[in-house]
C-alpha positions as CSV (number, residue, x, y, z in Angstrom):
1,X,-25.4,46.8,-89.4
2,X,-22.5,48.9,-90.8
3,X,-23.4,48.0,-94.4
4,X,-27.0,49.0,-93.6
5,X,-25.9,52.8,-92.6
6,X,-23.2,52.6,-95.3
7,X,-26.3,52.4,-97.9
8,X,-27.9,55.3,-96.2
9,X,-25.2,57.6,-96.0
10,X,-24.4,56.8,-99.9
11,X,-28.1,57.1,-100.9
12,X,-28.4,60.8,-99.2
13,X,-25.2,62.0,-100.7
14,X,-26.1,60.8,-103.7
15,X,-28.9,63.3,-104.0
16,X,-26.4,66.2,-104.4
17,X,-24.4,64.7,-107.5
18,X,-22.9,61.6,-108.7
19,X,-19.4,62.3,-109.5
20,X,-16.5,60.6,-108.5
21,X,-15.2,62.4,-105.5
22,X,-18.9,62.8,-103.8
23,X,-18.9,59.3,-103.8
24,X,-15.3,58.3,-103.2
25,X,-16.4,61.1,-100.1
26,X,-19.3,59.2,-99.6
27,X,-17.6,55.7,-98.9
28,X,-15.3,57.8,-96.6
29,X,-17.9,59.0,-94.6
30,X,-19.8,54.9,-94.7
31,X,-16.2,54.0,-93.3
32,X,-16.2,56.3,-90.9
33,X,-19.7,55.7,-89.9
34,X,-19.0,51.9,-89.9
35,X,-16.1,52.4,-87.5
36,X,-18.2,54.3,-85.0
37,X,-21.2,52.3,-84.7
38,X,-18.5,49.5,-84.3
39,X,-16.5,50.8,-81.1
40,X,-20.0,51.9,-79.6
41,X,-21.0,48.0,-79.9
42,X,-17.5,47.6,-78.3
43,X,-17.9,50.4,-76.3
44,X,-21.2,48.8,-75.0
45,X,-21.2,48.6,-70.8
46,X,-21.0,45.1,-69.7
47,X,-24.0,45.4,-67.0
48,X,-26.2,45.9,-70.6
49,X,-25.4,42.4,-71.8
50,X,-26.4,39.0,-71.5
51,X,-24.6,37.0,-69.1
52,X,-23.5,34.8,-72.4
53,X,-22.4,38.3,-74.0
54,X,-20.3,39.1,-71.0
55,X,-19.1,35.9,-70.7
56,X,-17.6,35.8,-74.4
57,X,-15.9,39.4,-74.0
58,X,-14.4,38.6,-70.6
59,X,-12.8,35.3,-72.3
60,X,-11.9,37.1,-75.6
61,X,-10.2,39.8,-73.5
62,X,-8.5,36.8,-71.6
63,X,-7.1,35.4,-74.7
64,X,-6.0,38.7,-76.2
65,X,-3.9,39.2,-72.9
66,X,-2.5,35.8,-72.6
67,X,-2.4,34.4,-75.9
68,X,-2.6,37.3,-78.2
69,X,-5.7,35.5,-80.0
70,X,-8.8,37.4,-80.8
71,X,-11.2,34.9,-79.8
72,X,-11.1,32.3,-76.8
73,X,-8.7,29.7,-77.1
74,X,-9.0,26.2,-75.5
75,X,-6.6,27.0,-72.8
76,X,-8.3,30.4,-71.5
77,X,-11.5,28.3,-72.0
78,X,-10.5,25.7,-69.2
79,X,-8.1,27.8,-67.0
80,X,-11.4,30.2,-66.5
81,X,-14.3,27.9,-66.5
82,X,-13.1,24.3,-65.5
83,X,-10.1,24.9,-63.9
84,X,-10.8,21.7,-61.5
85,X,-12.0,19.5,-64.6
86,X,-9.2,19.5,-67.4
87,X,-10.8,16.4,-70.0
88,X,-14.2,18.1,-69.5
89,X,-12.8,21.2,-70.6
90,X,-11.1,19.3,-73.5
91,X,-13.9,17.3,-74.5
92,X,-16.7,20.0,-74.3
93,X,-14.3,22.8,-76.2
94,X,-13.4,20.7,-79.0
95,X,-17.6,19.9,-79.3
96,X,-18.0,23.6,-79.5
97,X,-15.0,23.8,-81.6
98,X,-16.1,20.5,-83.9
99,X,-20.2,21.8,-84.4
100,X,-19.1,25.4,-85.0
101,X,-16.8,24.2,-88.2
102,X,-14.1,26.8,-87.7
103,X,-11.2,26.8,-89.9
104,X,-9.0,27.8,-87.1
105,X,-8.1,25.8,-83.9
106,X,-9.6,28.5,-81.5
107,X,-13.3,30.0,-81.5
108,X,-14.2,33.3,-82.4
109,X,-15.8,35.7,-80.5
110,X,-19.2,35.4,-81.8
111,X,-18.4,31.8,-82.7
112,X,-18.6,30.7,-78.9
113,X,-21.3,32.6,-78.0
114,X,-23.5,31.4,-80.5
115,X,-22.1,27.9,-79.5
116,X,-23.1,28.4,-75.5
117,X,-26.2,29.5,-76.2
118,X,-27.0,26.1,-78.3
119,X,-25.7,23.9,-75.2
120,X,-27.6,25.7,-72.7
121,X,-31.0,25.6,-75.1
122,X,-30.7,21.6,-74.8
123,X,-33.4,20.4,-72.4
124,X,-33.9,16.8,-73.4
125,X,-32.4,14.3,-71.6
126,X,-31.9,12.0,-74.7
127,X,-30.1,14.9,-76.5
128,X,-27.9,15.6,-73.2
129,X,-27.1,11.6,-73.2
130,X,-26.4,11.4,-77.1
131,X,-24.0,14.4,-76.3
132,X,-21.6,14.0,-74.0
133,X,-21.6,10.1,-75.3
134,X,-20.6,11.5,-78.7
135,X,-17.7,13.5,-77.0
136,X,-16.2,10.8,-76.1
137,X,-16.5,8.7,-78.4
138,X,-14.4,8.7,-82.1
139,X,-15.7,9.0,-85.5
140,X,-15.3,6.5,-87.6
141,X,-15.2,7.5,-91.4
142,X,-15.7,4.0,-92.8
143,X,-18.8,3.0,-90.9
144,X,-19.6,7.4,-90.9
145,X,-21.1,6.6,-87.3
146,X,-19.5,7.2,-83.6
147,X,-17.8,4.3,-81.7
148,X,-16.6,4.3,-78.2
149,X,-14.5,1.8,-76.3
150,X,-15.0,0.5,-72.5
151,X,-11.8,2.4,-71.4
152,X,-13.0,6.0,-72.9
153,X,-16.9,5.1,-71.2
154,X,-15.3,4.2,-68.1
155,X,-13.2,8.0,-68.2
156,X,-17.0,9.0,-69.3
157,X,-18.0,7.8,-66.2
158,X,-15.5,8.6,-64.0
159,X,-16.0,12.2,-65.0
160,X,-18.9,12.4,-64.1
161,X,-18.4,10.8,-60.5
162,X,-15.7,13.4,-59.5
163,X,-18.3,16.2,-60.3
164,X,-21.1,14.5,-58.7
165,X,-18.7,13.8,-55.5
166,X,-17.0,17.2,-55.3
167,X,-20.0,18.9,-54.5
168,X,-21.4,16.8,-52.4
169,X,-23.1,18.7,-49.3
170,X,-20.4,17.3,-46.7
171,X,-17.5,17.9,-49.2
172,X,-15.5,16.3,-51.8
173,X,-16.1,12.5,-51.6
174,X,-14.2,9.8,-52.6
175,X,-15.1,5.5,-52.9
176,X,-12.8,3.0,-52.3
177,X,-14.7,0.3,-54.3
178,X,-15.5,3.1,-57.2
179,X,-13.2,1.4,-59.9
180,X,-15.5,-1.9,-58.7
181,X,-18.7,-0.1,-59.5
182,X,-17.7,1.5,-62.7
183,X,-16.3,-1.8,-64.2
184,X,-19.6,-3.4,-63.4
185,X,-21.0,-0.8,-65.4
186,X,-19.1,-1.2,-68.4
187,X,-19.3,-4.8,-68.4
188,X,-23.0,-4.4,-68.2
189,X,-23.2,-2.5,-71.2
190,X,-20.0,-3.8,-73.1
191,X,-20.2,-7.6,-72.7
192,X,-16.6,-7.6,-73.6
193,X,-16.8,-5.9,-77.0
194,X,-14.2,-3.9,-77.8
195,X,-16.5,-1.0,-78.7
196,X,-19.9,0.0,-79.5
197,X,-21.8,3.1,-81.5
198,X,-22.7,5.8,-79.5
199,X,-25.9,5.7,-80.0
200,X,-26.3,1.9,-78.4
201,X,-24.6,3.1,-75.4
202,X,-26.9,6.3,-75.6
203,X,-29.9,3.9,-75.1
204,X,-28.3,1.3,-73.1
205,X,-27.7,4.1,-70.5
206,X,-31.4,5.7,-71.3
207,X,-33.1,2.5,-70.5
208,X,-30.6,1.4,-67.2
209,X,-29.5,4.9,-65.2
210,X,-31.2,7.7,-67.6
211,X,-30.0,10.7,-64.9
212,X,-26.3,9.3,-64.3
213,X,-24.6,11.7,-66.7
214,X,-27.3,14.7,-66.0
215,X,-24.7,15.9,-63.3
216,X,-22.5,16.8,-66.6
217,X,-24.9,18.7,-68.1
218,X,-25.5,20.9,-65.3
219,X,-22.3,21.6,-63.7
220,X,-21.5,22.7,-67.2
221,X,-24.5,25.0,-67.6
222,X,-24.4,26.5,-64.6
223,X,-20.5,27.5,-64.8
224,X,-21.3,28.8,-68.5
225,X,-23.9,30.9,-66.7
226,X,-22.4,32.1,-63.8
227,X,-18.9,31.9,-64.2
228,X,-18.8,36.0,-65.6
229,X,-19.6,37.3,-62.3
230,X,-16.4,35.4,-60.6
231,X,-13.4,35.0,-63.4
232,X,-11.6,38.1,-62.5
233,X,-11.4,36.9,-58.7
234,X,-7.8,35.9,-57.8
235,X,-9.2,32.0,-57.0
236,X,-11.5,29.8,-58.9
237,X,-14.6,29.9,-57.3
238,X,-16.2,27.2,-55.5
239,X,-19.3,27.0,-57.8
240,X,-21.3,28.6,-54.8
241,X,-25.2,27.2,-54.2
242,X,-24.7,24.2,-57.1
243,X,-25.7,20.7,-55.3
244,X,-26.3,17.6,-57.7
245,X,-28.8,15.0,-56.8
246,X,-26.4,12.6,-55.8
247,X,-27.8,10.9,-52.1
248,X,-26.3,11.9,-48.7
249,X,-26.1,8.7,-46.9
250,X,-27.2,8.4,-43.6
251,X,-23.9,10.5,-41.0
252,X,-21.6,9.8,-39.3
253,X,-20.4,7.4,-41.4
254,X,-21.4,6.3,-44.8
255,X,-18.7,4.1,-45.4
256,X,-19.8,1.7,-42.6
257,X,-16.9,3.0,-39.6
258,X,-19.2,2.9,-36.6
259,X,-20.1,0.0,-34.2
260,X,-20.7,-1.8,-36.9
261,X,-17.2,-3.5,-38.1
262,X,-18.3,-4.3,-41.6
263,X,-18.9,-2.0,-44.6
264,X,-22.2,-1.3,-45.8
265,X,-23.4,-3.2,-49.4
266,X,-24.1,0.4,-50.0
267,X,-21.1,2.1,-50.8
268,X,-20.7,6.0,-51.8
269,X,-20.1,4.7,-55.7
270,X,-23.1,2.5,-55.3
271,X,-25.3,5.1,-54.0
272,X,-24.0,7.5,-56.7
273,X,-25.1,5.0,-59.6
274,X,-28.0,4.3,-57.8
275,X,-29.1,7.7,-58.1
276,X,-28.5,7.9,-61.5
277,X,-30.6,5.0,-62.0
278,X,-34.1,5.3,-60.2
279,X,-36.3,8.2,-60.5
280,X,-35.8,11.9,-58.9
281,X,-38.5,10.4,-55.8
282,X,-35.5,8.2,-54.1
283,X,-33.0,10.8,-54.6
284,X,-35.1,14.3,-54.5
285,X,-38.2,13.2,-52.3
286,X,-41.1,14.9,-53.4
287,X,-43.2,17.6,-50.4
288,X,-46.7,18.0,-50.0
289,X,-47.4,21.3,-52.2
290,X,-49.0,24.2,-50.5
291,X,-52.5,24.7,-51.6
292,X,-51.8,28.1,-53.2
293,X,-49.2,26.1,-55.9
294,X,-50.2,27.0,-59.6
295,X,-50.4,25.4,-63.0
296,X,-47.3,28.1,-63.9
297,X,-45.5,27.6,-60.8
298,X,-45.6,24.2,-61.0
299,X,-44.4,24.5,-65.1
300,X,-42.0,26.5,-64.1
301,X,-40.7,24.4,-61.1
302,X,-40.7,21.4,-63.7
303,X,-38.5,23.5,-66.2
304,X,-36.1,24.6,-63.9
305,X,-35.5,21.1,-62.9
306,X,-34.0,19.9,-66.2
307,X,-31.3,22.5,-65.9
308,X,-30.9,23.3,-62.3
309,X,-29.4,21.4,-59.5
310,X,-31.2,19.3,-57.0
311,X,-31.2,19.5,-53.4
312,X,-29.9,16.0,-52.4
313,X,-31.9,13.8,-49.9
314,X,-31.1,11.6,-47.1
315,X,-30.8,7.8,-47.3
316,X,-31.1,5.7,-43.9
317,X,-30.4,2.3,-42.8
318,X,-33.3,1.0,-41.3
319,X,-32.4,-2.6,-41.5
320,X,-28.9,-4.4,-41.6
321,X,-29.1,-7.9,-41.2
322,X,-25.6,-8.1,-39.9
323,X,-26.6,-6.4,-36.7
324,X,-30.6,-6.5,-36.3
325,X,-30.3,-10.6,-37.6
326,X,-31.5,-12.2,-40.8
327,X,-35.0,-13.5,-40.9
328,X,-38.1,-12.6,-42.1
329,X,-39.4,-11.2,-38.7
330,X,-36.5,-9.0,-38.6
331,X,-37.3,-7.3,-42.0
332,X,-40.7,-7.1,-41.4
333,X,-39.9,-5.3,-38.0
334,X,-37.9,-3.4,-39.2
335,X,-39.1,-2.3,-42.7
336,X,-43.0,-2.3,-42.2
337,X,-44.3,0.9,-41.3
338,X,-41.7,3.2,-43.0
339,X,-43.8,5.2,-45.6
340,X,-41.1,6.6,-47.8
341,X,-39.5,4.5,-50.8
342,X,-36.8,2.0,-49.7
343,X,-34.3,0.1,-51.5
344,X,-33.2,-3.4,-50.7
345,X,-29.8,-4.9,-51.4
346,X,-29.3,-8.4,-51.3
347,X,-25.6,-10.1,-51.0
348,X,-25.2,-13.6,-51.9
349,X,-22.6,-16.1,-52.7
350,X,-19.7,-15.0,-54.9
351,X,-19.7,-11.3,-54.6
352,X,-23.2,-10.8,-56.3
353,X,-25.5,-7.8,-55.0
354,X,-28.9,-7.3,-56.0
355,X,-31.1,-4.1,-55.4
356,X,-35.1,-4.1,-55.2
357,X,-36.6,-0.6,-55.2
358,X,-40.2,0.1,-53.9
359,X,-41.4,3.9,-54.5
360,X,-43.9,3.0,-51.7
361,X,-44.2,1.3,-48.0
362,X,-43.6,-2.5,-47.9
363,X,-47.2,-4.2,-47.0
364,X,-47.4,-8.4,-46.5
365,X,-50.3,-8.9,-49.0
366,X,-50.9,-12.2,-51.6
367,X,-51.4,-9.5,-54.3
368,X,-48.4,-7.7,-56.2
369,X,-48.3,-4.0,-55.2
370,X,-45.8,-1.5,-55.9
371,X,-45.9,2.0,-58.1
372,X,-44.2,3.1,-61.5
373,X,-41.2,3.5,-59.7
374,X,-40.3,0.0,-58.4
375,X,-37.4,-1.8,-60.2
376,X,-35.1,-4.8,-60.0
377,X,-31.0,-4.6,-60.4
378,X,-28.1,-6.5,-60.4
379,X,-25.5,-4.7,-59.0
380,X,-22.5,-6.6,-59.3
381,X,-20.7,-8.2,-61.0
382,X,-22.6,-6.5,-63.7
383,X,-24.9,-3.7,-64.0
384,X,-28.0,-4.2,-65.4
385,X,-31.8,-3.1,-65.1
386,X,-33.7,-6.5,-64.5
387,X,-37.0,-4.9,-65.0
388,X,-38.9,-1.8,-63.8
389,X,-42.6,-0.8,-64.1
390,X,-45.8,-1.0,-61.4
391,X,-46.7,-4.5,-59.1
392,X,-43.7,-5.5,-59.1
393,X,-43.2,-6.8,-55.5
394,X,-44.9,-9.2,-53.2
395,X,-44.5,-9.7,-49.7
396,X,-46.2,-12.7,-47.8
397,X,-46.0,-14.2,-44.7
398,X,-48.8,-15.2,-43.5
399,X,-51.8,-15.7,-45.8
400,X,-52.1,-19.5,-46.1
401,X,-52.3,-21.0,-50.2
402,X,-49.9,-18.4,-51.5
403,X,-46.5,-18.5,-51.6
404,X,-44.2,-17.0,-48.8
405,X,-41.6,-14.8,-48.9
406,X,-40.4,-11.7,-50.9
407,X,-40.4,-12.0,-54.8
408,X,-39.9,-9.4,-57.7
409,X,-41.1,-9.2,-61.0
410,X,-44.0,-8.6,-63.2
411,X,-44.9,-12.5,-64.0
412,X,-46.5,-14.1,-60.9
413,X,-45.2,-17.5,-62.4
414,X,-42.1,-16.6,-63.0
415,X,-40.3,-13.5,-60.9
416,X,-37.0,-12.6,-61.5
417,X,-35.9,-12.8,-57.8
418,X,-37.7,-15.3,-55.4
419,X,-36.6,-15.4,-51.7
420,X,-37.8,-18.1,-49.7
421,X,-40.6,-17.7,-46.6
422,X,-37.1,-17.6,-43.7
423,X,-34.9,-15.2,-45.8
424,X,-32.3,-17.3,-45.7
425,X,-32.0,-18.1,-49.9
426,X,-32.7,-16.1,-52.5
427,X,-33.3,-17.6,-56.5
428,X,-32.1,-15.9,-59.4
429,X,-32.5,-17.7,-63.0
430,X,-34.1,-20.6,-61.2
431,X,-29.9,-20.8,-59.4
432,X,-30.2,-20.9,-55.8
433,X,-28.4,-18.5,-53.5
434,X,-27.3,-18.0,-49.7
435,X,-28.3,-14.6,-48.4
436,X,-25.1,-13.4,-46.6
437,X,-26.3,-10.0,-46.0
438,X,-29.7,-7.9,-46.8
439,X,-30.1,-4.0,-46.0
440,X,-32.8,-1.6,-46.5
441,X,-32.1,1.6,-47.2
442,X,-35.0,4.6,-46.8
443,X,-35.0,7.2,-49.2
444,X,-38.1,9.4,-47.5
445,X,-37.1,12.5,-45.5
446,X,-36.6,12.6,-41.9
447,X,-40.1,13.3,-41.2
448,X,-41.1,9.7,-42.5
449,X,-38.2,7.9,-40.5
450,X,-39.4,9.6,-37.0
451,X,-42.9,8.9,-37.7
452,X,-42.0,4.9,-37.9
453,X,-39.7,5.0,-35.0
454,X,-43.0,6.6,-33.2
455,X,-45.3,4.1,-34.3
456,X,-42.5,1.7,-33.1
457,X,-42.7,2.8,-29.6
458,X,-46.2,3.1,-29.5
459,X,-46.4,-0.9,-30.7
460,X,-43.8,-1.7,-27.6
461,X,-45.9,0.5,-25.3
462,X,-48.6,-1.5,-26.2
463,X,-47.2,-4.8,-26.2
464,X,-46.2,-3.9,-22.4
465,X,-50.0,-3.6,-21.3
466,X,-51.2,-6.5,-22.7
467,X,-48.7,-8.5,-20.7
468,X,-50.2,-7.6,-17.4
469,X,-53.4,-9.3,-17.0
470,X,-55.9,-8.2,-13.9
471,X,-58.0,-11.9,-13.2
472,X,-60.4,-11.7,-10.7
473,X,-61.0,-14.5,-7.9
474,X,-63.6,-16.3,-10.0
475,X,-61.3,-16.6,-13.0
476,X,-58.4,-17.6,-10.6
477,X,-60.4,-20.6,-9.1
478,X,-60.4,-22.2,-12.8
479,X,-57.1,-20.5,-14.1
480,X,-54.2,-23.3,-15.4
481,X,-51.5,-21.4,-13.6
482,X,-53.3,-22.5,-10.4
483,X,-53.0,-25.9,-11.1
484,X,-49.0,-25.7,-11.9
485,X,-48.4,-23.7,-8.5
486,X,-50.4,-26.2,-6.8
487,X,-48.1,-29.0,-8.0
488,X,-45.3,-27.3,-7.2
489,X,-45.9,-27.2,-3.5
490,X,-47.8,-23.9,-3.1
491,X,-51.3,-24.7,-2.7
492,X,-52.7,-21.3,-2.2
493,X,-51.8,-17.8,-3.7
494,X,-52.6,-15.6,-1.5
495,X,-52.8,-15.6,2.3
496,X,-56.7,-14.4,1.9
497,X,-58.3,-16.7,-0.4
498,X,-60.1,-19.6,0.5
């Protein structure tokens, strides 16, 4: 821009004469000119810029103060913008640092602007996968691909719990059995290699828990955003309306400390992964839309939720074997009649969980049912998507010619989980399994759990009048009971009949 007015400047004088001092007088004035149309693009007020724009001169400023760097160094870069998260700061400054192929080991003004702006413009959740994979993962000359080990895809992971459970709505969070879950994950993907390309794991996690490192991804776009308006404050700020969509269990107590003296299958970690794994309708139920929604609202309500932060939903136990008893009258009970989607979680022998997911209500039916949204897990000891897709799950009890029980998977002939017609065994691989414990989990809103608890009532209500029974005399005279209170030494009823 200077060079531009330089040429002006030069070409004007010009016109007067061409000897050596006009234009030695010339370039004095282009210099001159240069310099001022430089300190007004310093001089430029900070409400007039982009939040990116404010965000690199509040950061170069820092530096210049505290490191005497014109640019933003990696340590300004993490004390102002992840104070709480020191290897995401690391990781993400040296991607910045590593795509922008700077000479030095700090980023220049313009440098990590232009950088920011790239980050935030990603929308696509391979792309964010493939990312923050990469960052963690080393490059390996030889092969001229990425690699990353178990142990660096664990730290991965375990990144990404902390900022899912430190914003989570009741406050910071923490899972006994998290190192547990997170091994199962690994060994899931790993299968004991020592280490894999990042792009396998890229699509191992695409295809098993696609949304797990999305919380990343935002929490980092919405600091880089935001963060301008709240660095000079004298404490780091609390990252005020950001929620992730990781699922509130069911209060008091999530962690199974109530009446109840066992834990629940479902544990915080669990729930987290979980989350990561099925579709936004278990985590973020979806709401009847107003008839006034648009085609652009609704574009623009599907935009904002690949960068913004979901409102997290409520899972509740509506069934725990442990204290409502195992059986498949129980379940049914229990389950039928809840309209949301639910999650099931089988425990057998040695340790090993299960999870079936329906996106819809249960139903006892000889047909498969179940929407695009219905999967099949194994939780533990590994982590593994069994199979998703629609008609999934069957649910028979008492249609005569088929076979009874709950099963899961898309080939009638051969499901992936079979449990028998009493819900006492379940078969996996064609190997034979105790149940020990099964819960069911609803992942509707509130609304959908009262309605079933009213339909509940209403059944009991009903069940009460049909046990009184008003017989008149006629029917008495040939009525069974008569007969039994006869034999027993009571020959008539009542006083008044004959």
């Amino acid at each position: 821009m200077g060079n531009h007015h330089g040429h002006h400047s030069q070409k004007s004088d010009d016109t007067g004469s061409i000897s050596g001092s006009s234009t030695s007088g010339s370039h004095r004035k282009s210099s001159h000119r240069n310099s001022t149309t430089t300190d007004n693009s310093q001089e430029k007020p900070l409400e007039q810029m982009a939040p990116l724009e404010r965000l690199a001169k509040i950061l170069t400023e820092k530096t210049q103060e505290e490191d005497h760097i014109k640019g933003v160094t990696q340590n300004v870069f993490y004390r102002y913008l992840f104070p709480k998260y020191p290897l995401l700061a690391d990781k993400l400054y040296k991607f910045f640092l590593e795509n922008s192929q700077s000479k030095q080991n700090y980023l220049s003004t313009q440098s990590f602007q232009q950088q920011c702006e790239k980050y935030l413009g990603i929308l696509e959740d391979h792309a964010i996968l493939d990312i923050w994979v990469k960052m963690w993962s080393t490059f390996d000359t030889e092969k001229n691909s990425y690699s990353i080990t178990p142990d660096a895809f664990k730290s991965l992971l375990m990144c990404a719990y902390h900022v899912s459970m430190d914003h989570y709505s009741e406050g910071p969070q923490m899972c006994l059995s998290i190192n547990k879950t997170l091994q199962a994950v690994v060994d899931g993907c790993f299968y004991q290699k020592p280490s894999l390309s990042s792009q396998y794991v890229m699509h191992w996690l695409a295809d098993h828990a696609s949304r797990l490192l999305l919380p990343l991804h935002r929490y980092a776009v919405h600091s880089m955003a935001t963060a301008w308006r709240t660095i000079d404050q004298s404490e780091p700020p609390e990252s005020t309306g950001l929620e992730l969509a990781t699922p509130v269990l069911e209060q008091p107590s999530p962690f199974g400390q109530s009446k109840n003296p066992h834990p629940h299958l479902l544990t915080m970690s669990l729930s987290w992964l979980l989350a990561g794994a099925l579709p936004p309708l278990y985590s973020r139920p979806q709401k009847a839309s107003s008839p006034g929604s648009s085609a652009t609202g609704l574009a623009s309500m599907s935009f904002l939720s690949k960068i913004a932060c979901a409102i997290p939903s409520h899972w509740t136990l509506i069934y725990d074997s442990d204290e409502n008893g195992l059986g498949a009258n129980r379940f049914l009970h229990h389950v039928l009649g809840y309209k949301g989607p639910t999650i099931v979680i089988f425990k057998v022998e040695d340790d090993q969980k299960f999870c079936v997911s329906s996106p819809c209500e249960w139903k006892e039916s000889n047909h498969y049912f179940g929407g695009e949204g219905s999967a099949v897990f194994q939780l533990l000891p590994k982590f593994q998507l069994l199979e998703k897709g629609s008609k999934l799950l069957y649910l028979n009890t008492t249609v005569r010619g088929y076979p009874h029980g709950l099963r899961a998977g898309s080939n009638p002939r051969e499901p992936i989980i079979i449990v028998d017609g009493g819900f006492e065994k379940m078969e996996w691989k064609k190997i034979p399994y105790y149940i020990e414990t099964i819960e069911v989990w609803g992942c509707g809103d509130q609304v959908q759990r009262e309605r079933q608890l009213e339909v509940k009532k209403w059944e009991v209500k009903e069940a009460e009048k049909q046990r009184t029974v008003k017989l008149s005399a006629a029917d008495w005279l040939d009525h069974p009971d008569r007969y039994l209170l006869e034999l027993a030494g009571r020959p008539q009823y009542h006083q008044n009949q004959t």
